[in-house]
C-alpha angles and dihedrals in degrees: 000000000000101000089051098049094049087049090061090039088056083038089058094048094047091048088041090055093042084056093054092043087049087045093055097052088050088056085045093071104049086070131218084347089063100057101083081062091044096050104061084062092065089072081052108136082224118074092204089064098043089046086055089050097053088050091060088047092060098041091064088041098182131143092268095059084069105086092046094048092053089050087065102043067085100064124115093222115089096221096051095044084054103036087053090046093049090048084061101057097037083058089061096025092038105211085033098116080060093067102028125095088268079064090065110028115138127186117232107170110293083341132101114206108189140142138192120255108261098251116080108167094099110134129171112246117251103262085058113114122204124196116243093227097059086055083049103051092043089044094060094044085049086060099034124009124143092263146014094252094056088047092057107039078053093051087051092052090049092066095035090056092044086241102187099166088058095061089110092059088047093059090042092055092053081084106069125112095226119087110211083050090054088046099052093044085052102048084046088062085050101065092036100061100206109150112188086076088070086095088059101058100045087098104072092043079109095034103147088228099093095212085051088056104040080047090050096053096040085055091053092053102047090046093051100227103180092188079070100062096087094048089041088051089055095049093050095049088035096046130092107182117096102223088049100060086042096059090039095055090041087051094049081049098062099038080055089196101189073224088071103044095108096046091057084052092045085052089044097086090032104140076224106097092199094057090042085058098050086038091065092038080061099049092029085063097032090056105188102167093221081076102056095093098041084059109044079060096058091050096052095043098044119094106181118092107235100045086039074059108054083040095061088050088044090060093040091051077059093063097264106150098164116141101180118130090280100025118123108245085045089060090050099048091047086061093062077078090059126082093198088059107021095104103044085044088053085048096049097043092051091057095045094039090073084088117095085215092057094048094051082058085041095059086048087050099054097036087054111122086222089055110129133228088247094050084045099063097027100061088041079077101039091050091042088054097039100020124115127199096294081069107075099068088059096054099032078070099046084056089063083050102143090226105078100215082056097047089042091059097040083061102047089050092049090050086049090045103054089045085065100039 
């Protein structure tokens, strides 16, 4: 009688589990009113049951889900530490959870197979304030969550969310022997900017994963670590990967080290257009005047777009504001209209923007009757990122645009910009 015994004893638990998990739908539905009722299930013995509750918890996705959520980024089961961590973000990048890993988790036996979306340059806006609490909680599961997965989906969510204060775990997490843990740690460093962790990346600027690598080296470069020129200048003359010495040249460009200024001449007339355009990134932020004309040649000799480009910030670096129909800020300001240039032309105005003179051109450039729908938009953000406190005026106006697209994005740069100011 024992073996069936202990069959309707196992009967009983599993009902009982399938009636939890039933219970915990139901409380799902009644909305933020229902969490204090939810909350309690996430200490369930069964995982099926506390996952449940943390997808409730994310369903009503109010202020008050946050502190339960953060509860389970506790948690020793993988899903529920991802799912939590994912219900965090979503609460600050609404639709987030869709395109996550929890978007594509799938059961196979004790198993979770799951993967990231392919796009990972979402980033908060500046208002937007984060509780320190919620960094806190993704940095330690980035460091130390059950499992890599749940490492990486919280190092993601650390650079989505601009998490400063979880820098540390970040750096921690670049040892890991798992690779999608060490990218997204990486990419996570990107977005933040901080750029006392360059030290802390210099290691895998040899790492033998090519996207590491490549990561490694783009990381170096936009956090302007200075201790990395001499072992970026190996790898660019030891590589011979193209995208490698791409990324190493455009890092070196951005570091902008006085040590590397002949090498950016030497690049300048390299047959590469890649290595031409990081070539004039370098001499465009070095800015010694004996260069200028070196590089208005260039520009009006180069006829690819990305190097003609770096060439254009290069000029304007060099204190070029003309905005005539083949000056260089007008240049960059026509590529806001390309798709194919849009994004380097937003990188490059920000930078430049910083100048009080080129903002002055910038202003014209936006209050001109010919001004498109895509320079509209486009220098809303560089304004909102560049911009100082004469700003405002410029983009308050663009926020009463006629066209909606336009106001939209004039209101969301005066909201970034006074979170900087």
């Amino acid at each position: 009688m024992l073996v069936p015994l202990l069959a309707v004893t196992a009967f009983a638990a599993d009902s009982d589990v399938k009636q939890r998990v039933k219970d915990v739908r139901e409380l799902g539905k009644g909305g933020s009113a229902s969490i204090p009722r939810i909350q309690p299930f996430l200490r369930d013995p069964d995982a099926n049951v506390r996952i449940e509750a943390v997808k409730a918890l994310v369903q009503i996705d109010t202020q008050r889900s946050l502190d339960p959520l953060i509860q389970a980024t506790g948690d020793n089961e993988a899903e529920v530490q991802i799912r939590a961590v994912e219900g965090l973000i979503n609460f600050y990048v609404p639709g987030y959870v869709k395109s996550g890993m929890t978007g594509s988790i799938q059961r196979a036996g004790s198993a979770i197979k799951s993967k990231f979306s392919d796009t990972n340059d979402q980033v908060i806006d500046a208002y937007v304030q984060v509780r320190p609490e919620v960094i806190h909680s993704l940095g330690r599961v980035a460091s130390g969550g059950s499992s890599l997965d749940a490492r990486a989906s919280a190092a993601r969510g650390v650079g989505i969310l601009r998490g400063q204060a979880a820098v540390p775990d970040l750096l921690q997490a670049l040892h890991a022997k798992d690779t999608c843990l060490i990218y997204e740690s990486l990419i996570a460093l990107q977005k933040i900017r901080e750029e006392s962790a360059g030290p802390g990346v210099r290691f895998l600027l040899r790492d033998l994963d090519e996207r590491i690598k490549l990561t490694a080296i783009e990381t170096s470069g936009l956090l302007r670590d200075h201790g990395a020129v001499n072992e970026l200048r190996d790898v660019l003359d030891r590589s011979r990967s193209d995208k490698v010495k791409h990324a190493a040249l455009t890092a070196l460009a951005q570091i902008a080290d006085p040590s590397t200024h002949a090498l950016f001449k030497a690049y300048l007339v390299n047959k590469d257009d890649g290595l031409r355009a990081a070539a004039a990134e370098g001499l465009g932020r070095l800015r010694d005047d004996a260069d200028g004309a070196v590089i208005e040649k260039a520009y009006s000799a180069e006829e690819k777009g990305a190097p003609r480009l770096a060439d254009a910030f290069a000029l304007v670096r060099y204190g070029s504001t003309d905005m005539s129909e083949f000056g260089a800020l007008r240049y960059l300001v026509n590529q806001l209209n390309s798709a194919a240039g849009r994004d380097s032309a937003i990188a490059y105005l920000t930078e430049v923007a910083h100048d009080n003179s080129v903002r002055q051109a910038l202003y014209s450039a936006l209050q001109a009757q010919a001004a498109t729908k895509a320079e509209k938009t486009g220098l809303a953000q560089v304004l909102s990122a560049s911009g100082d406190r004469d700003t405002l005026p410029y983009l308050q106006k663009l926020s009463e645009d006629p066209d909606a697209e336009v106001a939209q994005a004039g209101m969301r740069a005066v909201r970034n910009l006074n979170a900087r100011l």
